[in-house]
N, C-alpha and C positions, 0 to 999 in steps of 0.2 A: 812737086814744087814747094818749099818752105815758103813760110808767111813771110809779105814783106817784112823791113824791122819796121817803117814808119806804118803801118798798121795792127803793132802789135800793143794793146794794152794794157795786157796783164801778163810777167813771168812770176811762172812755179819754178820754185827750186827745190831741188829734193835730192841729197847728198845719198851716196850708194855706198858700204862699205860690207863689199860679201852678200850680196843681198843677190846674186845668179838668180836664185830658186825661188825667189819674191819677183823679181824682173820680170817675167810674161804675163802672171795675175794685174801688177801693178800699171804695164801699158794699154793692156786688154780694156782696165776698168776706166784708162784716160781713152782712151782711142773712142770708146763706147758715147763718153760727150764730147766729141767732139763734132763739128760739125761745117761745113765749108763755110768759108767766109769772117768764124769766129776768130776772136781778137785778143787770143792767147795764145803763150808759147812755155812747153815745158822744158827747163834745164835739169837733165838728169847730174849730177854729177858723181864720177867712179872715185871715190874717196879714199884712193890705196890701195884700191880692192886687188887680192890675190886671187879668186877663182874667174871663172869663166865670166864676169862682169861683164867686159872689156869688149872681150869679141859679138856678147849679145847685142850691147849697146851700139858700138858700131854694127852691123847689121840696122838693127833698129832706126836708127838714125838714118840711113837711104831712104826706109821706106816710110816714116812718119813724118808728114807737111810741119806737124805742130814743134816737132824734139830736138833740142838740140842736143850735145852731150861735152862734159868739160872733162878733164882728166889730170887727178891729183896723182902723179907717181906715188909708191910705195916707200917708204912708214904711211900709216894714215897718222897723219898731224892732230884731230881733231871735227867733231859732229860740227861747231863752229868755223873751223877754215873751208870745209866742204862747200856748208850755206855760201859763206863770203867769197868763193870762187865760182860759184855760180851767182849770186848777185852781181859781179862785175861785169858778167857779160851779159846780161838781162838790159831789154831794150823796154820793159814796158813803164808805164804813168805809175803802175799799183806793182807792189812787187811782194809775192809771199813766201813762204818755206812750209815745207809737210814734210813727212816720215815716208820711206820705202817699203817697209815691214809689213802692210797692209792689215796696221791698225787702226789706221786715218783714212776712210772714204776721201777720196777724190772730189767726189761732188759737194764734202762740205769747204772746198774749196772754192768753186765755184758759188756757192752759198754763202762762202764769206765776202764773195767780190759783190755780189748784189747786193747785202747789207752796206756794203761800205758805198756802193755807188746811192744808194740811197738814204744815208744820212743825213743829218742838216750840215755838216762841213765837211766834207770827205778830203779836203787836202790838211785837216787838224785831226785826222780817224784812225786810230787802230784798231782791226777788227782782230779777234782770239779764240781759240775753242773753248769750252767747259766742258768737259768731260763727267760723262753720266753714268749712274749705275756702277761705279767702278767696286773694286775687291775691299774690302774694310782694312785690311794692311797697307795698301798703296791707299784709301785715302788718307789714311794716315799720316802717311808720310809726307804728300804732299799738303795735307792742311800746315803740319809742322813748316814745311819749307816755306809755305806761304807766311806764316804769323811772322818769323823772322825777318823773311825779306821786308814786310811793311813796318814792322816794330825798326830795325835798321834802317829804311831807306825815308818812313815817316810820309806813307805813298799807300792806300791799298792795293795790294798786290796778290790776284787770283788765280789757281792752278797755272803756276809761271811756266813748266814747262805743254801744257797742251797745245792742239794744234787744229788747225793752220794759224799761221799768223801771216797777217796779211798788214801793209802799210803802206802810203805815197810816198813817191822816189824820192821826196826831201826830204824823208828823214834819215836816209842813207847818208848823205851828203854832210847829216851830225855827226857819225859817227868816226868816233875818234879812238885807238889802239884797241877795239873792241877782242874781245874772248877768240880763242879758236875751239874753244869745246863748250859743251854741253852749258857753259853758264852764259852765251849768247844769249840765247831767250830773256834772262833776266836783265842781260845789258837790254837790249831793246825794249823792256818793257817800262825802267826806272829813265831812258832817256826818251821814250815818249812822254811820260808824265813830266820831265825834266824841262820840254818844251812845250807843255801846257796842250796837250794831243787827249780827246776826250779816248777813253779805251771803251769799246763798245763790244761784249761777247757775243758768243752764240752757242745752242747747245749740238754737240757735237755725238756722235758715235765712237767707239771706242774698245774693237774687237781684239779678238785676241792673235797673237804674232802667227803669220801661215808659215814661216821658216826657219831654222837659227833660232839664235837667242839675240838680245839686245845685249851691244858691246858692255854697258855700266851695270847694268841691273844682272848678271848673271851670278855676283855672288854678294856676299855681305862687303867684303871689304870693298870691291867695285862701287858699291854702294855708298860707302866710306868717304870713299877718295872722291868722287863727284861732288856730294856735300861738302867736303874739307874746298875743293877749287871753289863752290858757290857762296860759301861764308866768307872765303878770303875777295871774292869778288866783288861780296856787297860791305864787306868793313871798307874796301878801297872805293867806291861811286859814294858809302856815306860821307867820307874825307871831301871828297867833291862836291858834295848838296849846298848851293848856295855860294 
């Protein structure tokens, strides 16, 4: 039996694009916390996905209380439209997003909802990973992406793409013609600080990918192109500041 919806409140959303061979590790390690009674629901969502996704998830979806599962037909649109098609069906108060890849423990997900429940304002709170021990090239990169986004948005802004992020349903309800890829993250994080949302981290884990490659990071130019979308993202929210 699925949770009721008014009992539910917390959804994960977690967008699936080719991710078959990640899929059993990744419900194995939700399944493992879950527990009767608890007050969360995860939105898998198949994100275009061309292999065997589809039919895993369905299956999965009979026999998991907690799962639901959405489904974007194929082109994948974007890491971005995945998230926001599973947020729109998400019934909970808190609502977050994580990675499939099972780079992202599960449980710092749940680690992030208890920091947020225990804040001094949890309905002004965003909770966010920091990512630890990483490779000296990817910090790199992402220090650079960081100094930008706050040199542009005039906001600190800290490892924008980690994970989970975690936030209250109203500030869903700000969001206006947001990203369908990868520079989602940074929308959400420039219109929390935009409605005065204290950002509160936490340090996170951060293993290495069990399957596949990541769709952006598999070459330089891939690489390229992400950044090219995240710079044109934040010169367009600077135009907007104020």
């Amino acid at each position: 039996m699925k949770v009721p919806h008014k009992a539910i409140q917390l959804s994960v959303v977690i967008p699936c694009w080719n991710e078959a061979a990640n899929l059993p590790a990744l419900l194995a390690a939700w399944t493992a916390l879950w527990q009767d009674g608890d007050a969360w629901e995860l939105i898998l969502v198949d994100n275009g996905s061309t292999d065997d996704s589809a039919q895993f998830l369905a299956q999965a979806a009979q026999a998991l209380p907690f799962l639901r599962v959405a489904t974007v037909p194929p082109p994948n649109i974007g890491y971005g439209h995945g998230i926001l098609t599973g947020l729109a069906m998400a019934h909970g108060e808190a609502l977050a997003w994580t990675h499939a890849d099972g780079q992202t423990p599960p449980a710092d997900v749940l680690r992030a909802w208890d920091a947020w429940r225990d804040s001094p304002a949890p309905r002004k709170t965003l909770v966010k990973g920091r990512r630890r021990d990483r490779p000296l090239p990817d910090l790199a990169f992402t220090t650079g992406m960081s100094v930008w986004a706050t040199a542009l948005l005039g906001t600190p802004l800290h490892d924008i793409n980690a994970q989970p992020k975690l936030f209250p349903r109203a500030l869903l309800a700000d969001f206006r013609d947001p990203p369908d890829d990868l520079s989602l993250d940074v929308y959400l994080l420039w219109l929390a600080r935009r409605h005065g949302y204290a950002i509160l981290t936490i340090d996170v884990a951060f293993g290495a990918r069990a399957h596949g490659e990541s769709r952006w990071a598999t070459s330089l130019p891939a690489r390229v192109r992400a950044v090219r979308r995240t710079l044109g993202l934040l010169w367009r929210l600077r135009r907007n500041i104020g």
